[in-house]
VEXDREN-2710 file (C-alpha; in Angstrom, 1 decimal):
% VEXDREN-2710
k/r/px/py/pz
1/UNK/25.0/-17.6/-6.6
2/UNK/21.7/-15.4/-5.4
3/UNK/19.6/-17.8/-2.5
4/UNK/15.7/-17.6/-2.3
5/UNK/13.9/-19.0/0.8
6/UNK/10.4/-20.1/0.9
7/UNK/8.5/-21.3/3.1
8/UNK/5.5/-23.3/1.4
9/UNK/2.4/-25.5/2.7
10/UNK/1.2/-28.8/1.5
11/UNK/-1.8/-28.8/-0.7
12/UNK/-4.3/-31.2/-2.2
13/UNK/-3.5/-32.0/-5.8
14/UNK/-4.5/-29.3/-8.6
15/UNK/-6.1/-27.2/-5.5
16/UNK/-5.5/-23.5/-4.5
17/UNK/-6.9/-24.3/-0.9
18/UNK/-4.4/-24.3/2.3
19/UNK/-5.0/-28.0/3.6
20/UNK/-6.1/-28.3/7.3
21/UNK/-2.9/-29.3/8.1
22/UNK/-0.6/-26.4/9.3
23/UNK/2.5/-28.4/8.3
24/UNK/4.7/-26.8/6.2
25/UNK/7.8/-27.3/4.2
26/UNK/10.9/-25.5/4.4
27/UNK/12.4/-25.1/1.2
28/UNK/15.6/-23.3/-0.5
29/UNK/15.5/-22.7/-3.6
30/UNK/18.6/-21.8/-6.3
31/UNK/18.2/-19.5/-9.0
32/UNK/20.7/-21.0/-11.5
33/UNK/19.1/-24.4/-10.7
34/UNK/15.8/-23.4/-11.2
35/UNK/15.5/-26.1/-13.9
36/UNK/13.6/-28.9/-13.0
37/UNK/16.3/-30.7/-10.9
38/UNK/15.5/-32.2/-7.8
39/UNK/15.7/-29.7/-4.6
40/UNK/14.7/-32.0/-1.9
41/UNK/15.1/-36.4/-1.9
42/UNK/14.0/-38.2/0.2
43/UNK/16.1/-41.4/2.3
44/UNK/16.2/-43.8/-0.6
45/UNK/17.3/-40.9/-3.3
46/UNK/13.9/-40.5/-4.7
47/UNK/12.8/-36.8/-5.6
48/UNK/10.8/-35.6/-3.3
49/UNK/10.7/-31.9/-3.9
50/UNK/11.3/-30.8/-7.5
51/UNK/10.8/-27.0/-9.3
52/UNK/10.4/-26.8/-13.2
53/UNK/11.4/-23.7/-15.3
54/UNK/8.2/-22.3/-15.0
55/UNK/7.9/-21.5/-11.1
56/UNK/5.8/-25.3/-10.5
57/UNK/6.7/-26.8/-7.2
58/UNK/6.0/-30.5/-7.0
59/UNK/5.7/-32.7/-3.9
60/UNK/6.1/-36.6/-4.3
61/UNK/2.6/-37.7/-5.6
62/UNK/1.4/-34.0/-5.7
63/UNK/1.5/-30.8/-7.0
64/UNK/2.1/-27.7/-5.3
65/UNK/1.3/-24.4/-7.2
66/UNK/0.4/-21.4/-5.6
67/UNK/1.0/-21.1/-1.6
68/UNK/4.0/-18.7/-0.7
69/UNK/5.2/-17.5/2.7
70/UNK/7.8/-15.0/3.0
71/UNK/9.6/-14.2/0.2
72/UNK/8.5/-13.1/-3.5
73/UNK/8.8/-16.2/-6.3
74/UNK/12.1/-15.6/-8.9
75/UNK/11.4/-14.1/-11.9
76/UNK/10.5/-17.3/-14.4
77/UNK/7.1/-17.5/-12.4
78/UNK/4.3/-16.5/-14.5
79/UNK/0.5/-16.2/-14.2
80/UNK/0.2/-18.7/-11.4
81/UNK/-2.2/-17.1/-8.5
82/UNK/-0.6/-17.3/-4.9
83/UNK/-2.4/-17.3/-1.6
84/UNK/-1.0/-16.8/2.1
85/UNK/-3.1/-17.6/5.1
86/UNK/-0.2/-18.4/7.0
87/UNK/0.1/-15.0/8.7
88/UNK/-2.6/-12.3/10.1
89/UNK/-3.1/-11.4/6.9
90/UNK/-4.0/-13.1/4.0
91/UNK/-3.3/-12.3/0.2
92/UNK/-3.9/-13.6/-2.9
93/UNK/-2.8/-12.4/-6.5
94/UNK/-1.0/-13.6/-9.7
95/UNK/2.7/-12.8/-10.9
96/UNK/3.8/-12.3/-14.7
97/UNK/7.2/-12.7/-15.8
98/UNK/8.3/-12.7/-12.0
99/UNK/5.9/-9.4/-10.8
100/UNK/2.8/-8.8/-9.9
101/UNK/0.1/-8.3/-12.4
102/UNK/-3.7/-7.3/-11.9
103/UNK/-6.2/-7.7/-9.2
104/UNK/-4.5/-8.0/-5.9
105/UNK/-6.5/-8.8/-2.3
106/UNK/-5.7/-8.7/1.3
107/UNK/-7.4/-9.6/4.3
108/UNK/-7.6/-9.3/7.9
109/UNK/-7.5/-11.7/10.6
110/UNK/-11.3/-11.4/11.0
111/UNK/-11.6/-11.9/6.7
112/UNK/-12.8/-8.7/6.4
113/UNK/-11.2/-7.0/3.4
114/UNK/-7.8/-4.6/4.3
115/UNK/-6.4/-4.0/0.4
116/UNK/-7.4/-4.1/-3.4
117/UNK/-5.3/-2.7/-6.1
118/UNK/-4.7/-2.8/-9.1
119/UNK/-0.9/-3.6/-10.8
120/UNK/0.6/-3.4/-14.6
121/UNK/3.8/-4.7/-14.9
122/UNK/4.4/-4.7/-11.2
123/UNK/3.3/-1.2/-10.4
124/UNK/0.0/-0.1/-9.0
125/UNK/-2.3/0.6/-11.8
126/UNK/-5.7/2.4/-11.3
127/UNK/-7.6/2.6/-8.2
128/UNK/-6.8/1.4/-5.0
129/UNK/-8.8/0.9/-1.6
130/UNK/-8.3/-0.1/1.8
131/UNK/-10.6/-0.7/4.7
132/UNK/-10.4/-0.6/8.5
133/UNK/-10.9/-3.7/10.4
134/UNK/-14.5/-2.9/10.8
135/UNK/-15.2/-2.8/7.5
136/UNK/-15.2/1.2/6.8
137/UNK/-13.4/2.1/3.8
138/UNK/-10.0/3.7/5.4
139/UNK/-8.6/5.2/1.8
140/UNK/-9.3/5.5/-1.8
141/UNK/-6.3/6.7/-4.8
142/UNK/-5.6/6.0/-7.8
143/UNK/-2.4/5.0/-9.5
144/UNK/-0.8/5.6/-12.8
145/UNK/2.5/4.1/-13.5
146/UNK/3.2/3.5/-9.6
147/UNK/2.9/6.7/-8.7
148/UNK/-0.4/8.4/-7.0
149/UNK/-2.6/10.3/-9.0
150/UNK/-5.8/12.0/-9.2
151/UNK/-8.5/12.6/-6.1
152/UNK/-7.5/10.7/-3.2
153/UNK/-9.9/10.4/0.1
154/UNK/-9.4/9.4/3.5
155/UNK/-11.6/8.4/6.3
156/UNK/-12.0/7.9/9.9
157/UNK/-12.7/4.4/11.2
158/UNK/-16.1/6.0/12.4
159/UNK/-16.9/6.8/8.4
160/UNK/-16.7/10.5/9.0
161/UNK/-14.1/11.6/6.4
162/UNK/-10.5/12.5/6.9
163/UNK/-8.4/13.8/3.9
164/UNK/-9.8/14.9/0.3
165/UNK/-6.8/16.2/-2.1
166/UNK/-5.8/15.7/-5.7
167/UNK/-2.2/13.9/-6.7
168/UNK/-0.8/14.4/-10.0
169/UNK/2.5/11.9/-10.5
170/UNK/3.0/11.9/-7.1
171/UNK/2.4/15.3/-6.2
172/UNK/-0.2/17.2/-4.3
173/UNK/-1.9/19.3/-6.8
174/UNK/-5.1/22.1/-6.1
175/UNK/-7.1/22.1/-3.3
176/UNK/-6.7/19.8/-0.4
177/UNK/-8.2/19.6/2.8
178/UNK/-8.4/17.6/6.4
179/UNK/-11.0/17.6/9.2
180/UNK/-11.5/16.5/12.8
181/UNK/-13.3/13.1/13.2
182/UNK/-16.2/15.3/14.8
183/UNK/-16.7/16.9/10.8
184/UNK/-15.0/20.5/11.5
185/UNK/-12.7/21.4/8.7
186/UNK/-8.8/21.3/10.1
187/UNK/-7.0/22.7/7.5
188/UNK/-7.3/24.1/4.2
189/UNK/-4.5/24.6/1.7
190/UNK/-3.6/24.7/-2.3
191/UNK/-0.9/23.1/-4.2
192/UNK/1.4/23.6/-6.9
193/UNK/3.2/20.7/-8.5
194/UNK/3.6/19.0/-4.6
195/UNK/4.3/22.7/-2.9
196/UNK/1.6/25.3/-1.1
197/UNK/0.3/27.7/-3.0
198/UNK/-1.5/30.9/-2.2
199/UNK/-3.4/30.8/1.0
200/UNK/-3.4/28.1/3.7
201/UNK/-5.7/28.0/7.2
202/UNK/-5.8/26.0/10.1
203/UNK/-8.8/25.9/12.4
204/UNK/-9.1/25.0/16.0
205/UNK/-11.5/21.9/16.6
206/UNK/-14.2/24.3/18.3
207/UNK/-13.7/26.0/14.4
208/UNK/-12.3/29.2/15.4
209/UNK/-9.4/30.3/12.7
210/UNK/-5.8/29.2/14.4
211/UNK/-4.0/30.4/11.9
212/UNK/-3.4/31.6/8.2
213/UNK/-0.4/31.8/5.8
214/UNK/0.2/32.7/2.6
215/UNK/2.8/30.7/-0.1
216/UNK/4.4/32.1/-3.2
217/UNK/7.1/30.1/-5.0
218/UNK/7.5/27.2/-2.0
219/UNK/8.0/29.8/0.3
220/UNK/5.6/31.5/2.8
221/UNK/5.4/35.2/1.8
222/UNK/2.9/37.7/3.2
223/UNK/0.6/38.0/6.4
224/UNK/0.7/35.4/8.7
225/UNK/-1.3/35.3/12.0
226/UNK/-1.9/32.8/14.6
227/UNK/-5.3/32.6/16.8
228/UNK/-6.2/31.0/20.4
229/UNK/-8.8/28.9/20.8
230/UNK/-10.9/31.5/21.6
231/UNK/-10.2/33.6/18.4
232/UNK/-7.6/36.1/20.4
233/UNK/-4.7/37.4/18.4
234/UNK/-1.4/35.9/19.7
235/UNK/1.2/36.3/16.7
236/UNK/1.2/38.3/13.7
237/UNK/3.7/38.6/11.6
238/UNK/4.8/39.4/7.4
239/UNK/7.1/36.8/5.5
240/UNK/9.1/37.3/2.5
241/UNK/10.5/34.4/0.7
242/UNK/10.6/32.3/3.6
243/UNK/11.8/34.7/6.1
244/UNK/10.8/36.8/8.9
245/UNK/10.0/40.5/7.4
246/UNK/8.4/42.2/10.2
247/UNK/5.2/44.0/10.3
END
């Protein structure tokens, strides 16, 4: 017999809102009794805590439907939106047939938005965004099926940006590149079906070349060079399907 915990705070009746109370309710809940029958009484036998077949808690006099702590709800909870303010952050979406399903929000401490995606039958779905704590949008993807795909972008917490590539099913596909929070371009590379493809550079932060590198087939293959930081020579090399040829 599969346990569930969870951990739930009392709420007015046919409300959404956390009370001001920061009582809560420890409760164990038990799959194959998931039917209505009483889960907590109280001294004189009366039910105090009871959970129906559709994922409703309800408190003696009350009705609790929505606040979670901890653990995910079993799957015969269906379209009922769930909030948690009881940690750091703070989330709040709705479940269908026991997984997530559309618009999804977190927050931080300070209520400044963290995460909003997107879900379909429990996976991410469409675009996705997350902040920094300051407010400055921190990433931006989008999702097909669960898995990342299209242009995804990055940023510093200062705005400047970070990362810019392009995902198709998961993998890194074309041209992706990554610079240094002062706006010099870092690195340059391409992409084949999640592998490098062709050539690849990496610049110093003062933006003198530190190296280059060429891929063919996953493997590096051809000229490689390396560069001080003051654009002097210090390795050269050739590659030939991943190894060492010699010049």
């Amino acid at each position: 017999m599969r346990r569930l915990i969870f951990v739930f705070a009392l709420v007015s009746l046919g409300s959404c809102v956390e009370s001001d109370s920061n009582e809560n309710i420890s409760l164990t809940v038990y799959e194959d009794e998931f039917t209505g029958q009483s889960v907590v009484k109280d001294s004189e036998g009366s039910n105090l805590i009871t959970v129906d077949e559709n994922g409703f808690v309800y408190f003696k006099n009350q009705l609790f439907n929505g606040i979670e702590k901890g653990f995910y709800p079993v799957s015969k909870i269906s379209g009922k939106e769930i909030k948690d303010k009881s940690r750091n952050l703070e989330f709040k979406g709705s479940y269908k047939d026991g997984v997530r399903e559309g618009l999804w929000k977190w927050w931080y401490e300070n209520e400044q938005l963290s995460i909003e995606a997107y879900y379909k039958d429990g996976k991410l779905e469409g675009l996705y965004r997350a902040w920094h704590n300051n407010g400055q949008l921190l990433l931006e993807t989008n999702y097909k099926s669960g898995e990342e795909n299209g242009v995804f972008k990055w940023w510093y917490e200062s705005g400047q940006l970070k990362e810019q590539g392009i995902n198709k099913i998961g993998n890194a596909e074309g041209l992706y590149r990554e610079w240094y929070e002062n706006g010099q371009l870092m690195r340059e590379s391409n992409n084949k079906e999640g592998y490098p493809d062709g050539l690849s550079r990496i610049w110093h932060e003062n933006g003198i070349l530190a190296n280059e590198v060429n891929h063919k087939d996953r493997y590096m293959n051809g000229l490689y060079r390396m560069w001080d930081e003051n654009g002097k020579l210090e390795v050269k090399g050739n590659y030939k399907e991943g190894r060492l040829d010699g010049i």
